[in-house]
TORTI-818595 format. One record per residue (C-alpha): x, y, z; residue in one letter. Coordinates in steps of 0.25 Angstrom, whole numbers, padded with zeros to 4 digits, always signed. Layout:
N
XYZA ...
This chain:
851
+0165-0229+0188X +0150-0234+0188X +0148-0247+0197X +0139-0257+0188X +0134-0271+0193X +0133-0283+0184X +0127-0294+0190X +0127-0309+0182X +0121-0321+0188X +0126-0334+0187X +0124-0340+0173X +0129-0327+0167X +0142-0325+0160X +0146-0339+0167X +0141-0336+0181X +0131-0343+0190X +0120-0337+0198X +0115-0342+0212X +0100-0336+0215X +0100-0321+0212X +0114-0321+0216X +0123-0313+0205X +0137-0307+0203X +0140-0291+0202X +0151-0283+0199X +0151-0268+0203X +0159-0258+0199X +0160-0259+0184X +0158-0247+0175X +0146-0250+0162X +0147-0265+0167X +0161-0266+0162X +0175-0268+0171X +0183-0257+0166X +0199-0257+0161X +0209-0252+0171X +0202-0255+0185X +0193-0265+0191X +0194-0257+0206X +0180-0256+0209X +0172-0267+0204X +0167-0280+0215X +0157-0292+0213X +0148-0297+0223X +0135-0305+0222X +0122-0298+0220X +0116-0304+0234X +0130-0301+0241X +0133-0316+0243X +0147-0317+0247X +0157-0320+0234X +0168-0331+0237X +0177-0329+0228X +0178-0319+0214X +0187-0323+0202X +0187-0313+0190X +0193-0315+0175X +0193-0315+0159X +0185-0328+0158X +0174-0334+0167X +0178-0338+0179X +0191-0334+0177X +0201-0327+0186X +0210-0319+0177X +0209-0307+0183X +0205-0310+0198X +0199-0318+0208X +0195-0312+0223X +0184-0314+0234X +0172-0305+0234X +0170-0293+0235X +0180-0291+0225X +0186-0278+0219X +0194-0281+0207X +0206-0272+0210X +0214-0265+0201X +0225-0278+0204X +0215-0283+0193X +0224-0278+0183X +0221-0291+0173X +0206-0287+0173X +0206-0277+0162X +0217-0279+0153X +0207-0283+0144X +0195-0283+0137X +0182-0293+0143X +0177-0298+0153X +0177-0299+0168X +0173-0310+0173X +0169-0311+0188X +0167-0326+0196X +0161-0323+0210X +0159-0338+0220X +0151-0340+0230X +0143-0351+0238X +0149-0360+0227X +0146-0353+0215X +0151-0344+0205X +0144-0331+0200X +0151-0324+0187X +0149-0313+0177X +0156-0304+0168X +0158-0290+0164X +0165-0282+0152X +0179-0277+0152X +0179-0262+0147X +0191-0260+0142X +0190-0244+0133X +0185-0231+0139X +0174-0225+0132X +0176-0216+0121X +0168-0202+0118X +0160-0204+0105X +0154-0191+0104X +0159-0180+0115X +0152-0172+0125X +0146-0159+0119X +0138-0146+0121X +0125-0145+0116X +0132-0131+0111X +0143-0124+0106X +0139-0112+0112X +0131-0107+0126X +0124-0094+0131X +0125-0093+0146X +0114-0095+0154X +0111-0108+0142X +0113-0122+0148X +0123-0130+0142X +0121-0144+0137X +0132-0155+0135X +0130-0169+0130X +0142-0181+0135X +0144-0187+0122X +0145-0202+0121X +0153-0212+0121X +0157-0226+0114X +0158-0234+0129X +0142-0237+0131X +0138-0236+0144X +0148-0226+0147X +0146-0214+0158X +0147-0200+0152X +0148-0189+0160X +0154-0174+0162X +0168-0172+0165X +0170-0157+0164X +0160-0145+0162X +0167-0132+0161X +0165-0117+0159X +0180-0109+0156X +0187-0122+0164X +0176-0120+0175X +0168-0133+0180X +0151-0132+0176X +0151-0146+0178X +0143-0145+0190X +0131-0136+0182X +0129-0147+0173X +0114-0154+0175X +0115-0167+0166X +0120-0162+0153X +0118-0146+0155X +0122-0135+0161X +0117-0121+0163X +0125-0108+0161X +0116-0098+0167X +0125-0092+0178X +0139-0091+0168X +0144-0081+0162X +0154-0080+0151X +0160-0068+0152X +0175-0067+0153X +0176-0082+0149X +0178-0092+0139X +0165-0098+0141X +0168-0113+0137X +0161-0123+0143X +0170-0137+0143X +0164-0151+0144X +0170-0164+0147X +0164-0178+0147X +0168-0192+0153X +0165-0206+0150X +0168-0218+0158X +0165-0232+0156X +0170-0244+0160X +0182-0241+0150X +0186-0230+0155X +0184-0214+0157X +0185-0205+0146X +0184-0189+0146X +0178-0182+0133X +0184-0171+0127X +0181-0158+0133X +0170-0149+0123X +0166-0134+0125X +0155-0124+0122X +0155-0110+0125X +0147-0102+0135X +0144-0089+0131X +0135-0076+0131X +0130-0064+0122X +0142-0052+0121X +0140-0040+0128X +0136-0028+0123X +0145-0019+0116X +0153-0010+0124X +0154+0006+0123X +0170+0004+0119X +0167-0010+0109X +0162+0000+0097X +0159+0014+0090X +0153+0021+0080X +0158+0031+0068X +0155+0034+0055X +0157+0018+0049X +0149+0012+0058X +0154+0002+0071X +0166-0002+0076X +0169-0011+0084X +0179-0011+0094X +0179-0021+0104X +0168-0034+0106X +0160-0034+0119X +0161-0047+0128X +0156-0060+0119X +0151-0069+0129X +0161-0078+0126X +0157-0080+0111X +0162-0073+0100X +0156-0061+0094X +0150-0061+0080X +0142-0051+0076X +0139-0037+0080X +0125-0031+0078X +0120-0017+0078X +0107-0007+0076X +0106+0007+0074X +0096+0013+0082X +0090+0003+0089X +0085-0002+0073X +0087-0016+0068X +0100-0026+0073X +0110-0027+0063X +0122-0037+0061X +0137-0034+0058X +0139-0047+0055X +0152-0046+0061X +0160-0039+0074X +0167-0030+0067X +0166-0014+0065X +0153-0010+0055X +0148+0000+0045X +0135+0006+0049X +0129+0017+0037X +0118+0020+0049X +0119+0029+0059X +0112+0031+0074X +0113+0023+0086X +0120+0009+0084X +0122-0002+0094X +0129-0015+0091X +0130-0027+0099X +0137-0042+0099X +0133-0056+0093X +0138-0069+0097X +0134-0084+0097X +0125-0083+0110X +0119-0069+0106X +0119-0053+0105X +0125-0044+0115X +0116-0032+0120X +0116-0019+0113X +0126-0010+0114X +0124+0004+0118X +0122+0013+0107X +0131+0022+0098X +0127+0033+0089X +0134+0033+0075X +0130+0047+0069X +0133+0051+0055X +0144+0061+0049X +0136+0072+0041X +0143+0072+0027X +0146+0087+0024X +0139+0089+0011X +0140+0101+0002X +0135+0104-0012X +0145+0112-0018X +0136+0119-0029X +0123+0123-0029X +0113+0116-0036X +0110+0120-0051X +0097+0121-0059X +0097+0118-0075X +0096+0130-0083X +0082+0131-0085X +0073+0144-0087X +0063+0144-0074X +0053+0144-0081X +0040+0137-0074X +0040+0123-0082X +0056+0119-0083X +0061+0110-0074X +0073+0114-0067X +0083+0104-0063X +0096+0106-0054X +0110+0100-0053X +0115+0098-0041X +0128+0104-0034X +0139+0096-0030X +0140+0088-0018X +0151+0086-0007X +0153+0080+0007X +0147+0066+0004X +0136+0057-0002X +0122+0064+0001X +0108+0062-0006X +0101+0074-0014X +0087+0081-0015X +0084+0093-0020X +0074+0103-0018X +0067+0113-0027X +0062+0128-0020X +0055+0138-0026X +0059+0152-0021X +0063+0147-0007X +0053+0137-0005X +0054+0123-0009X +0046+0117-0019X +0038+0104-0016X +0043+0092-0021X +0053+0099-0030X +0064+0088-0024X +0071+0085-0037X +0082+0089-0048X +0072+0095-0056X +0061+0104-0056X +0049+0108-0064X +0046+0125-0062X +0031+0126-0057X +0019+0137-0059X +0024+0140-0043X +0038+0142-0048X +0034+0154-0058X +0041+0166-0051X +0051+0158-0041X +0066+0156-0041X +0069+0139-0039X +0079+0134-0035X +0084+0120-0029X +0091+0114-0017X +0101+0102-0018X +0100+0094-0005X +0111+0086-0002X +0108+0076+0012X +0121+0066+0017X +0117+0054+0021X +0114+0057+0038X +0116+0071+0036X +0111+0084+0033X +0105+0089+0019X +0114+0100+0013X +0107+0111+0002X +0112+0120-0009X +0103+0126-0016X +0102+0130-0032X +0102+0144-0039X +0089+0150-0040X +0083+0148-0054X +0076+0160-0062X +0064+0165-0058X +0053+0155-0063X +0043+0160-0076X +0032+0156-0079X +0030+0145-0090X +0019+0157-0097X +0015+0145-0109X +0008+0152-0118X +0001+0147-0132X -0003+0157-0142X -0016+0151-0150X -0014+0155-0166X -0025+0148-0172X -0017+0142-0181X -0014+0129-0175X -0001+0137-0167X +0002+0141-0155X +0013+0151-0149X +0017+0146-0136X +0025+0156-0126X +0032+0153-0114X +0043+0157-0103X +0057+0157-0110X +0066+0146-0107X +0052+0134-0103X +0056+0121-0106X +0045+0112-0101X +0034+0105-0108X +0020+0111-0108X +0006+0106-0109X +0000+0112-0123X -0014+0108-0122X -0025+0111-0135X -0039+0108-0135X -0043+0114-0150X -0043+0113-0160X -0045+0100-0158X -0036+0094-0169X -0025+0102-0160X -0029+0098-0146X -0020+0089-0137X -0011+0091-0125X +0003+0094-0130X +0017+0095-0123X +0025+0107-0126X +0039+0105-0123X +0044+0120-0122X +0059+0119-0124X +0056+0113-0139X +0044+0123-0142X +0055+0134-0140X +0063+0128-0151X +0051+0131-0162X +0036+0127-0164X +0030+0113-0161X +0018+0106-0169X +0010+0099-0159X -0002+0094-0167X -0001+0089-0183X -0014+0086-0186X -0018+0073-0197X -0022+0076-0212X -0035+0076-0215X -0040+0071-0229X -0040+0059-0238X -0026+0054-0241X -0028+0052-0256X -0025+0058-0268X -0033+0070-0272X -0039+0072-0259X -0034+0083-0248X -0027+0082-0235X -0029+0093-0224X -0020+0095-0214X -0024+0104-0199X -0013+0114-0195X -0004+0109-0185X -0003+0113-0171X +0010+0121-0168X +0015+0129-0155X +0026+0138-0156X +0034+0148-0148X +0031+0163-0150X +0046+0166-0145X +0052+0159-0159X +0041+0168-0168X +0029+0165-0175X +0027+0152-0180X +0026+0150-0195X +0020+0137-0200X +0019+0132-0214X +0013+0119-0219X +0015+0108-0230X +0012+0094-0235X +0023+0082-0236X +0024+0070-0242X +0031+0058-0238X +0041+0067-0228X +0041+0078-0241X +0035+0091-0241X +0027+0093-0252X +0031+0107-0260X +0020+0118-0263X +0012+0111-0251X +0006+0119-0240X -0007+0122-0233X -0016+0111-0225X -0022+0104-0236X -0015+0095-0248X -0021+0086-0259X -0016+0074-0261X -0010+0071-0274X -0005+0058-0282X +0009+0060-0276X +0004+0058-0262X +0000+0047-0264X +0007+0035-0255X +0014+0046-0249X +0012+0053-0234X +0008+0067-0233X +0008+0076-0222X +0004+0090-0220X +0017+0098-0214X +0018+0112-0205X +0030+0118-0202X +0031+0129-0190X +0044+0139-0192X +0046+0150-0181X +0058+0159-0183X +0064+0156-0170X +0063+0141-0168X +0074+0132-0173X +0068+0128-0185X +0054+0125-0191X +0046+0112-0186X +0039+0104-0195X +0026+0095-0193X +0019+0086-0199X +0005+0080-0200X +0002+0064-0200X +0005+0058-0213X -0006+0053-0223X -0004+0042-0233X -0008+0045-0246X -0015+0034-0255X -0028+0027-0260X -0037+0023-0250X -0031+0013-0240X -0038+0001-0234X -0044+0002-0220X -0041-0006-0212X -0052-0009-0199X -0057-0020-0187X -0043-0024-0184X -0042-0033-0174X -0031-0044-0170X -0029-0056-0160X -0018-0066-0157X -0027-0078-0162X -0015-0088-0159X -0003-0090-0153X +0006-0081-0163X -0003-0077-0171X -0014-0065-0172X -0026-0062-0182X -0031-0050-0186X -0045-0047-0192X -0047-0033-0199X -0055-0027-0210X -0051-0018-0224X -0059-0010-0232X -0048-0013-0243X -0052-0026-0252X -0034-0027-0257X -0022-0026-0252X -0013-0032-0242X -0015-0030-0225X -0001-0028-0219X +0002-0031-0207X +0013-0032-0195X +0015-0038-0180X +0021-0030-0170X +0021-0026-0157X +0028-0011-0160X +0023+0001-0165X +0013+0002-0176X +0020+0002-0189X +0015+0011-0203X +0006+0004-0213X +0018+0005-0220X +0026-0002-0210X +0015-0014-0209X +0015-0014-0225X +0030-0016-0224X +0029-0025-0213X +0040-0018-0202X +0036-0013-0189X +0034+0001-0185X +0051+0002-0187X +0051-0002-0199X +0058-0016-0195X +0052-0027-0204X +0042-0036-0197X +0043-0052-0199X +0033-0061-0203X +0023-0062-0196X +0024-0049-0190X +0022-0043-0204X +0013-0048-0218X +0001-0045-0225X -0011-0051-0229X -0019-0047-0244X -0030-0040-0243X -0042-0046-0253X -0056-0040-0249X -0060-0029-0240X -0068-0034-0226X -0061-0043-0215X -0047-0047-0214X -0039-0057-0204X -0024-0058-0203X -0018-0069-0195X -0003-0068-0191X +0004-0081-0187X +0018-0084-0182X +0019-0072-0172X +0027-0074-0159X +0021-0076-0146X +0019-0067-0138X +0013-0057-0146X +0011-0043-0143X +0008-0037-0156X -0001-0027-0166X -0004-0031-0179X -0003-0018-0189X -0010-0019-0202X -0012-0010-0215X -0018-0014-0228X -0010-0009-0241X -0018-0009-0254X -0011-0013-0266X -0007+0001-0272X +0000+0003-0257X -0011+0010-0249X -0011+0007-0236X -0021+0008-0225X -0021+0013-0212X -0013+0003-0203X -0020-0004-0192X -0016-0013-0182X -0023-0023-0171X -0023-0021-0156X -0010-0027-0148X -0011-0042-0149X -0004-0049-0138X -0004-0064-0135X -0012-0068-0123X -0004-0067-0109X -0004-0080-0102X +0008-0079-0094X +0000-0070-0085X +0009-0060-0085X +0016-0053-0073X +0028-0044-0068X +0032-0054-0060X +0032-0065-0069X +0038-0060-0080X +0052-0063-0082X +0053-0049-0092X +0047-0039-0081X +0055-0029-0075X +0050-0022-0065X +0034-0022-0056X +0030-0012-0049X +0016-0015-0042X +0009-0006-0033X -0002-0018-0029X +0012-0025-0023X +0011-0017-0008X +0024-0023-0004X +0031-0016-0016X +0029-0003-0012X +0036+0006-0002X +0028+0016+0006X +0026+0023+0019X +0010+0025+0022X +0008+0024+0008X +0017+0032+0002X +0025+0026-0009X +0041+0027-0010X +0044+0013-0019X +0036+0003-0027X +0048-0010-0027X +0050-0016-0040X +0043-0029-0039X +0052-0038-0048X +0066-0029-0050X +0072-0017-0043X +0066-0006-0051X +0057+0000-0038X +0050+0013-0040X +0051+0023-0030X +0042+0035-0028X +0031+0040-0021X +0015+0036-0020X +0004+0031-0012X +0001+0017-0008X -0008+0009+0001X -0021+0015+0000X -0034+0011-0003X -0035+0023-0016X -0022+0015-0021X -0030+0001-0025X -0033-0003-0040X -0043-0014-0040X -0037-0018-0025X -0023-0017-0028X -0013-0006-0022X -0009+0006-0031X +0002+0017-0029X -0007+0032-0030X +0002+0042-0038X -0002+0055-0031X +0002+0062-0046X +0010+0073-0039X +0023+0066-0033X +0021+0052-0033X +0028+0043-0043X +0038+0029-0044X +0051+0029-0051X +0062+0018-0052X +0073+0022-0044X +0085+0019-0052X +0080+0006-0059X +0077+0006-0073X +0066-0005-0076X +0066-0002-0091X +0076-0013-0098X +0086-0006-0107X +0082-0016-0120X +0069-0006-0120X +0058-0016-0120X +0047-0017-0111X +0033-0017-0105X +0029-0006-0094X +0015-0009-0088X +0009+0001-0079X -0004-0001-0072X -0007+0013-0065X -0018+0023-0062X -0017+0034-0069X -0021+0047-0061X -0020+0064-0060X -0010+0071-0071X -0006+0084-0068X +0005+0085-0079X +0006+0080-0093X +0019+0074-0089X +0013+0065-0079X +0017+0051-0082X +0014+0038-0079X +0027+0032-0082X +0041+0038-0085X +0054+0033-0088X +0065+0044-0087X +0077+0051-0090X +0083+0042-0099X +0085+0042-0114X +0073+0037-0117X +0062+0039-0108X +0048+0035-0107X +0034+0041-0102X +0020+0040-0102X +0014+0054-0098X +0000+0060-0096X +0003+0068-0108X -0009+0078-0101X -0009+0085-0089X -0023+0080-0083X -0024+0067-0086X -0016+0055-0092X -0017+0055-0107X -0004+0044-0108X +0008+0048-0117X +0021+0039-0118X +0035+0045-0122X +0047+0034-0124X +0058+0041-0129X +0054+0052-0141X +0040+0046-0144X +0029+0049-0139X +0013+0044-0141X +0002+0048-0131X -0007+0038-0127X -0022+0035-0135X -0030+0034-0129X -0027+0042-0117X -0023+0034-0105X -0031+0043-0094X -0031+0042-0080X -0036+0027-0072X -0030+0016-0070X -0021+0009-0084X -0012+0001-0088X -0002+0006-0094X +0010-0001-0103X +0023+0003-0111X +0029-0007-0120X +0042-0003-0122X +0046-0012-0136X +0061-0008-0140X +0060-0020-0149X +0053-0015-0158X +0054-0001-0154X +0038+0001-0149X +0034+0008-0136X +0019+0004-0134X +0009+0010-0123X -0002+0002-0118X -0013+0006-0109X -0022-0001-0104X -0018-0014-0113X -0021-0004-0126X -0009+0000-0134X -0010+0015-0134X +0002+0018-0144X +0017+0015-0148X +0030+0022-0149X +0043+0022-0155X +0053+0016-0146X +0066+0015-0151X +0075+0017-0138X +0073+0012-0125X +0070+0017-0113X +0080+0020-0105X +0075+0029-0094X +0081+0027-0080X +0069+0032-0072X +0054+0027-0072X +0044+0033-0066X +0029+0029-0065X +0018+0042-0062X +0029+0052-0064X +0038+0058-0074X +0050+0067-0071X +0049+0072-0058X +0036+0079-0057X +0025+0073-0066X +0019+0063-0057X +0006+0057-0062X -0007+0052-0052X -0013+0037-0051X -0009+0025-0045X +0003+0016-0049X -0001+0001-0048X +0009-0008-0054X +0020-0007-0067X +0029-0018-0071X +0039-0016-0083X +0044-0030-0093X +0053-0030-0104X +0043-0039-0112X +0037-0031-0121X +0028-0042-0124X +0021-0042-0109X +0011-0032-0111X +0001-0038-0112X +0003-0048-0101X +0007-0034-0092X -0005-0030-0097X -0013-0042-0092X -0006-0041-0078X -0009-0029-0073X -0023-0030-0079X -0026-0042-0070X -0019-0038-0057X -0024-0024-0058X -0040-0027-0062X -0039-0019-0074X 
């Protein structure tokens, strides 16, 4: 009970007041008279002049519940003093006045509005712990703490204020709750809270020896270490003192590593200490390749590849290599399925070994049969003088040779022979043009063609001819005819055919068709633009006053002046307007054509030929590509149609350890390149951005199992490069492989890059030559309208038929096969299945690369 004093003087509440002489009551609690008991509370005056007499009630002056002499304690016999609500009012007499005052009668005990709490649910030993009281609805009202406990012990005495420190406890082997209790007392009464807890805890201990194992799945748990009186949640781990892992959980856990592991405990308050450490150690599969390896039947003749099959495996999953040897010795980088025979093989038996490693285990071998004794390829070609060439070589070579011929010079070129046809019967490599004036009454000449033959079929017969429109003429041989009325309008072509008694039957060639007729038109200075938005003029000149100028617009392969005349693309598909029409022809001199309507973008020739009225036609010509300018500055990264980047200026994208390459990512899908290179030096920069050197010997990049090609056959393939060393005509610069219709763009020499592409059966080698330095080089891939175009360096080169996509599951950039690596730099390639952002590819990696 708190003693208040209230002192009134006379005039207040009804009282009187004599000099500083006032009445007080002691013993009240919040300056109230509390319910139940009034023992304990006197009045006296403040200058301790005797009282005469005291009277006490519910009104002033009143004696309803009293009267007495002072000092007076109101007694428990009191008992109508608190049976209700008020107010007490106390009359004190003395010297012949009265002094009054009066107080509240509290009648409720207080009531906890919010209750006492801790400042947390959870503690660490050796943190202090901080409670708050609460409060209550009774204002003034005393709060204080009834109970402080730990496990039912008292802590009440270690409480400073409103905290308390745990440094000293420990909560092992215990429930660690801590319990408070707190009380409020007011004038109404006493009243105790409901009790609250928090928890006292610390980190678990560290695993035990006997809490957990090892085997062959991983961990297993099999007891918890002390939790420090919080519950265990997660169990973490490393392996070799390397990075800490989570389980996620307290259970047993599958591991796929091996070496030395220590786990350890989490709870609320922390992690436990390390436990000691455990070895897991892997089981070594027992492997077993039940057949020796076998080669293909091949002769070993230098120049044919062999390739191997392998044996079968048992025991468990493993990974394979292979290794090639020469004699006992193993060969160099010979590490794959195949293998081409070398000069240094001549006179060696090869054979190969399959290598079979488990994972964490130890490589087990088997080695193939020994092949034959290698040969010599002994190519041989016997000049006639006659335009043929017997050619001789070890029985059974199947590999494709370099036939090089220098003069005459109607003959020379570098030609590839591909031995295993040759053996079937002779092959024309070279079919010279007619000479002479396609008109009736003059003389066409023909030059012999070139043929090579192989002396093992016999001696090579040929005889020659003349045909017209696809029919031989009778009675027509020798290199010379004179054109007669019946030629005219038609083609004619001079014919040799070349019959050995072994081959498999005679081989017919032809020379280039000539058109026979009048004089034609010729047509000169053509020249076109895009001179508004779907619309291009063209300016050229005839020396032909009549007629009618042709023309088409397309962006596929060159079509025939017949084609143009007819108005249908290269295919023969009819052309609409105005991709097709005409224009009369009224004087020679100066001509300009305008062609409306087109659609935008365009990417596009125009082909022209002038037909005179009795059907002559001339020579067709054609304008240069005409494209709409690019103004949505084109890039890989911008465009919604691109497919896959691959830049080498990026440094981040490429993967290499002191500057040898392994992998250049994919900057805009997953189609990353993997091989080999050189990065990171100075010698690498093109006009201050970073290259990748192609050493020309091994180095190379190839998807690895992403095809970046889409199957509707249709798109762009830009590559901006440094074209270095050849040392084989098969040396390319890009290769997409071993499908059903492949794609290549080879030397096509063994010293330098002449540029031949191969998409599916066609062929066209590059003019002008590409040569070495730094090009852009691009591939349109149009299966629309069935077009393969080359561009190098912005300049269309040639066209191709391209009737069936490319559907090659491998790409390669500075390599084909397995062997043919080409030198230079690799600086960036992107791929987009719009056949229509050439030019804008084009314009890119001009700018970013300073070209």
């Amino acid at each position: 009970m708190i003693g208040l004093s209230i002192s009134i003087g006379s005039g207040q509440n009804g009282g009187q007041r004599s000099g500083n002489r006032s009445l007080t009551l002691s013993g009240l609690i919040d300056g109230a008279a509390r319910p139940g008991s009034a023992s304990g509370i006197t009045a006296a005056f403040s200058d301790g002049f005797p009282i005469q007499s005291l009277s006490w009630g519910m009104t002033p002056g009143g004696t309803e519940f009293g009267t007495g002499a002072s000092p007076q304690d109101f007694s428990s016999a009191d008992t109508g003093l608190f049976d209700a609500p008020g107010l007490l009012h106390v009359t004190a007499r003395a010297a012949g006045r009265s002094y009054s005052l009066s107080v509240p009668i509290r009648t409720a005990p207080p009531v906890f509005l919010t209750p006492p709490a801790f400042a947390a649910p959870l503690y660490k030993i050796g943190e202090a712990v901080e409670v708050s009281l609460g409060t209550v609805d009774a204002a003034p009202a005393t709060l204080t703490v009834a109970s402080f406990t730990l496990d039912g012990e008292d802590r009440q005495s270690g409480l400073a204020g409103l905290a308390w420190s745990s440094a000293g406890e420990t909560a092992w082997g215990r429930a660690g709750v801590l319990r408070l209790q707190a009380r409020a007392e007011s004038s109404g009464g006493v009243v105790l809270s409901a009790p609250v807890t928090a928890r006292l805890g610390d980190a678990p201990r560290a695993f035990s020896a006997a809490d957990w194992s090892v085997d062959e799945t991983g961990v297993r748990i099999a007891a918890l270490p002390d939790d420090g009186n919080v519950p265990i949640t997660n169990i973490r781990y490393r392996i070799d003192g390397g990075p800490d892992r989570s389980v996620n959980g307290v259970t047993d856990f599958a591991l796929a590593d091996y070496g030395d592991i220590q786990i350890r405990a989490v709870n609320a308050l922390g992690i436990g200490a390390w436990s000691d450490t455990k070895t897991r150690i892997a089981q070594t599969p027992t492997l077993s390749i039940e057949a020796a390896p076998l080669l293909a039947e091949v002769a070993a003749v230098e120049g044919n590849t062999l390739t191997a099959t392998a044996g079968p495996v048992s025991g468990g999953p493993s990974s394979r290599t292979w290794q090639w040897y020469r004699g006992t010795a193993a060969i160099s980088g010979a590490t794959g399925e195949s293998y081409m025979l070398q000069p240094a093989d001549i006179g060696q038996r090869i054979k190969v070994r399959q290598i079979e490693t488990p994972s964490g285990g130890t490589p087990v071998t088997r080695d193939s049969a020994v092949s034959p004794v290698v040969v010599a390829l002994n190519f041989q070609a016997q000049d006639n003088g006659d335009g043929t060439f017997g050619i001789t070589y070890a029985d059974g070579a199947r590999s494709t040779v370099e036939f090089v011929l220098s003069q005459p010079t109607v003959y020379a070129g570098s030609f590839n022979l591909d031995l295993a046809a040759l053996e079937t019967g002779p092959i024309c490599l070279v079919q010279p043009a007619l000479s002479g004036t396609p008109a009736v009454g003059a003389a066409l000449s023909a030059t012999p063609f070139l043929w090579v033959y192989p002396e093992a079929l016999g001696a090579l017969s040929v005889s020659s001819g003349w045909r017209r429109n696809e029919t031989v003429l009778a009675g027509e041989s020798g290199s010379t005819h004179t054109v007669t009325a019946a030629d005219a309008g038609t083609d004619l072509q001079y014919i040799e055919t070349g019959t050995q008694s072994g081959a498999a039957a005679p081989v017919t060639a032809a020379s280039p068709s000539v058109r026979i007729g009048e004089a034609a038109a010729v047509l000169s200075g053509v020249s076109g633009t895009r001179s508004a938005a779907g619309q291009i003029t063209v300016t050229l000149s005839t020396d032909w006053g009549e007629g009618t100028i042709f023309y088409v617009v397309t962006g596929g392969a060159a079509p025939s002046a017949a084609q143009i005349a007819a108005g249908t693309g290269a295919d023969g598909t009819p052309l609409a307007v105005p991709y097709r029409g005409s224009m009369p022809v009224v004087a020679a001199g100066p001509q300009t054509l305008t062609i409306s309507g087109l659609a935008e973008p365009i990417s596009a020739t125009v082909h022209l030929v002038q037909q005179t009225g009795s059907g002559v036609q001339s020579v067709p010509v054609s304008t240069a590509r005409i494209a709409s300018p690019v103004t949505s500055g084109y890039s890989p990264q911008s465009s919604a149609s691109a497919l896959a980047w691959w830049d080498a200026s990026d440094e981040a994208t490429i993967t290499h350890a002191a500057g040898a390459v392994s992998q250049i990512a994919d900057k805009i899908g997953t189609a990353h390149l993997t091989g080999t290179g050189t990065t990171g030096v100075g010698a690498s920069d093109v006009n201050g951005l970073n290259t990748i050197v192609m050493d020309g010997t091994s180095d190379y990049l190839a998807t690895a199992g992403v095809y970046p090609f889409p199957a509707d056959g249709n798109w762009v393939l830009t590559i901006i490069a440094d074209i270095g060393a050849v040392n084989d005509y098969m040396d390319s610069l890009f290769s997409a492989e071993f499908g059903s219709v492949n794609a290549y763009l080879r030397a096509s020499s063994s010293v330098y890059f002449a540029g031949k592409l191969y998409v599916g059966a066609a062929n066209q080698a590059v003019s002008p030559q590409i040569g070495a330095g730094l090009h852009t080089v691009q591939i349109v891939a149009d299966k629309e309208n069935n077009v393969a175009r080359c561009f190098v360096d912005g300049e269309e080169v040639f066209t191709l038929a391209y009737p069936t996509a490319v559907d090659s599951p491998v790409v390669q950039f500075f390599r084909f096969g397995t062997s043919k690596n080409l030198g230079g730099k690799f600086l960036e390639v992107f791929i987009d299945s719009d056949t229509g952002t050439q030019a804008g590819a084009l314009a890119f990696a001009t700018k970013k690369w300073a070209l």
